[in-house]
N, C-alpha and C positions, 0 to 999 in steps of 0.2 A: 500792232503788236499781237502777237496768238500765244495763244496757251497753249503748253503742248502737255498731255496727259499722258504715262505710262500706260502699257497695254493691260487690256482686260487680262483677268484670270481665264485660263481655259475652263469653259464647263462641261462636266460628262452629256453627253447624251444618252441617251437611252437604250442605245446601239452598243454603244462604248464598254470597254473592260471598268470593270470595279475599281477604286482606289484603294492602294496597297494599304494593308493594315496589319497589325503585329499582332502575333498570336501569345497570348496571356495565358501560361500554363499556372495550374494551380500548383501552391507549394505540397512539396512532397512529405508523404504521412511520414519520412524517416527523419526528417528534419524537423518537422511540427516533436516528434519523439525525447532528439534530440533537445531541442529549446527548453522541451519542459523538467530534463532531466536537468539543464545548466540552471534550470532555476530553483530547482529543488537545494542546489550547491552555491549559489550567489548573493544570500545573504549569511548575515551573521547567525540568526537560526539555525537558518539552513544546513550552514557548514557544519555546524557544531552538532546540530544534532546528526549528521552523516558522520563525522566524526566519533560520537559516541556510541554508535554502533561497533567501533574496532577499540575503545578506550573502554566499554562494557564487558568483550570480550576479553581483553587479557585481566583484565581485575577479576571476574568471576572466576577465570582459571585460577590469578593467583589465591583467590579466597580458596578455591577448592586443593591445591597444594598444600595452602599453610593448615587450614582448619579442619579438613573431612581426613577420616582415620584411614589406615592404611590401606583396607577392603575396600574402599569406595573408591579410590584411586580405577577410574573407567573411563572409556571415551563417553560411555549413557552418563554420567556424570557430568563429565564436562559440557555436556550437549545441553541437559538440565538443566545446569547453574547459569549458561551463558543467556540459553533462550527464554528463561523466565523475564530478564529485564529488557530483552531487546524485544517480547511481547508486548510492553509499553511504548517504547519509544519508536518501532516503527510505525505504528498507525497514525502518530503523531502529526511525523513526515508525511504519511499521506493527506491528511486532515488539513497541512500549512499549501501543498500542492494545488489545492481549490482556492482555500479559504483567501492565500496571498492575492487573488486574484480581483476578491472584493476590497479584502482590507488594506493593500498598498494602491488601492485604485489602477490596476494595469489593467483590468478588465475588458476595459474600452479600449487599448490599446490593441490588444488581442484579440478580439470578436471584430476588430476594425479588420485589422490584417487579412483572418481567416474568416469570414462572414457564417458560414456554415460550424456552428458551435461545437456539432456532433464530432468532427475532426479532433476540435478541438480536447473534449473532455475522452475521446479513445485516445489519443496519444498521453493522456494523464493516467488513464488506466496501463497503457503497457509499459510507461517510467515507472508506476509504481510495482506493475509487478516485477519490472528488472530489478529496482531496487531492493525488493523479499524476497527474489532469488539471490541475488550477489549480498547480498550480508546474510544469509544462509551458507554461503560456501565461506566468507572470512569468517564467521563463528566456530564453520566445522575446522576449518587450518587450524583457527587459534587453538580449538579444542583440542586437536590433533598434539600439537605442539606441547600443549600443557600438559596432556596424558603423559607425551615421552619424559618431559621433566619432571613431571611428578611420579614414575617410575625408577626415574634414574634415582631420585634423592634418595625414595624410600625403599631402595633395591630390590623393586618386584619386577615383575613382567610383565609389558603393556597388556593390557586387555583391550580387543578392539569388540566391542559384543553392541554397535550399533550396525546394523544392517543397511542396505540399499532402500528398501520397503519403509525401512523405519526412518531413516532420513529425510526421504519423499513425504513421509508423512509429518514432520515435523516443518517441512519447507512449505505442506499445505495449510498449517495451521496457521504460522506465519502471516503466508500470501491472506488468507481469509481474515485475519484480525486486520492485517493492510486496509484492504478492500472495504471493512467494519469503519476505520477509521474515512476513507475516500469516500463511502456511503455518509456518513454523518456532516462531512464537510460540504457533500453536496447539498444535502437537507439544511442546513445553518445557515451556512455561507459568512460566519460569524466565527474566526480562530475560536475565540473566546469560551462561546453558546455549544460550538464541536467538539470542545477538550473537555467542557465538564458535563456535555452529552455522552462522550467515551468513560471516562472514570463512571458514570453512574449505573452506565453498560457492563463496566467490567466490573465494579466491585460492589456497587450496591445490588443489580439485580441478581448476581449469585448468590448473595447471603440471603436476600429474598425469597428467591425460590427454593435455598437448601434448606431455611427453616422453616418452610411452609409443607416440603417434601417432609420433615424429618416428623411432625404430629400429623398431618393431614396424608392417612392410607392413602386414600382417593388422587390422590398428586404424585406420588412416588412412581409411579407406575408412568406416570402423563407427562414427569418431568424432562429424561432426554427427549421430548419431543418436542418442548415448547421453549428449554433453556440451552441457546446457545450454546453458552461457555460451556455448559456443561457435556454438549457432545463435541464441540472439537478441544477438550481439555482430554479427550480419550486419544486422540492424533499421538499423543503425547506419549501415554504410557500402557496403551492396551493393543493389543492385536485387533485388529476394526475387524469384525463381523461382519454381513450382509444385513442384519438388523440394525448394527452401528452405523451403518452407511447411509440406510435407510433413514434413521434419525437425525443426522448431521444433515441430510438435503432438505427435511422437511424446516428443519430450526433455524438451517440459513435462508430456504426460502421464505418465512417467514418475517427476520430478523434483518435480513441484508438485501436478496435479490428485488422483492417488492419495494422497500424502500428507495434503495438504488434507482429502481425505474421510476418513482414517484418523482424525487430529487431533478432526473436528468429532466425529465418533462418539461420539472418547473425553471430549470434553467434554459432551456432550446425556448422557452416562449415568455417569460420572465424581461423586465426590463434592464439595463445594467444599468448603476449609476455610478 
């Protein structure tokens, strides 16, 4: 009786062509963009707080209809009223865009996927600026809209006396409180530790430095330089000077860019759990 054994495998020689192998493209930064924007919208947070950015908007107009006196009836009005509370709430959104990533444990998922972090956390930064740009543009319709009704009811004539310049400048302010909140979430990495990291950014350190500004000569002077809020709270309502600009870059670089870079560091080499 014999054994009969199936034939060997061919093996390369050394001579020989290469074995065919598939070429593994990395996923594309538009997609990586994309994902992060679907995530920013796929939970109940999520949603709602992307929701409250157009449900902030038409309540501040209707506030400013029913309650502000005939004169105030403006599109700088409605621009005001809407972008005061969506100063809150978007940085929020930025702040959940990191933080989801510790506190629902996706993390690992995600740095699995895309190995290279750095991808990962730029495609977080350009959802979130698309997101402080596009509820900059639903705030201005909304606002748009309110002014007409709020001219029709009280029979004046619209007034459009927000500018191009002024726009931009209020869409940067925005983008920078964004960025304020996406810097914190990177530093934290903690929803929790980033939100009332933000609140104390925004409402404790100004009272701080305004009444330390308002007795101490010596600070008055040193203040838009060292108080954020306080140089891009001018985006808002002042014609930015060459000296205003000056101070806005030295307070974010201070307040946001160094941080920012501290943050991403410790995530590119940090461990996830």
């Amino acid at each position: 009786m014999t054994t009969t054994f199936p034939p060997a495998a061919p093996t390369r020689t050394s001579d020989g062509p290469p074995p065919a192998t598939r070429a593994v493209r990395p996923i594309p930064t538009t997609r990586l963009v994309g994902v992060e924007l679907r995530k920013m919208f796929d939970t109940r947070a999520g949603f709602w707080l992307m929701a409250s950015v157009g449900i902030v908007s038409v309540l501040a107009s209707a506030a400013v209809i029913i309650w502000a006196p005939d004169t105030a009836i403006t599109q700088e009005t409605f621009s005001t009223a809407i972008g005061m509370p969506l100063s809150v709430v978007l940085p929020i959104i930025a702040i959940l865009s990191v933080t989801g990533e510790y506190s629902q444990r996706t993390g690992l998922t995600t740095y699995t996927l895309v190995p290279w972090r750095g991808r990962v956390m730029t495609a977080k930064v350009v959802a979130t600026l698309l997101v402080g740009v596009a509820a900059m543009f639903v705030a201005l319709v909304v606002g748009a809209l309110g002014n007409v009704v709020g001219t029709a009811v009280t029979g004046l004539d619209a007034t459009w006396d927000i500018t191009l310049a002024q726009f931009g400048n209020i869409v940067l302010a925005n983008v920078l409180g964004m960025l304020m909140g996406l810097m914190l979430g990177v530093l934290f990495r903690s929803s929790a530790g980033a939100i009332v990291g933000y609140f104390v950014y925004s409402f404790v350190l100004p009272v701080a430095f305004g009444t330390l500004a308002a007795f101490q000569e010596w600070f008055r002077d040193l203040q838009p330089w060292v108080d954020v809020n306080f140089a891009v709270t001018r985006l808002f309502d002042q014609t930015m000077t060459a000296e205003y600009w000056q101070q806005l870059g030295v307070s974010t670089l201070v307040w946001l860019w160094i941080p920012l870079a501290v943050g991403l560091r410790v995530i590119l080499r940090a461990e996830v759990k």
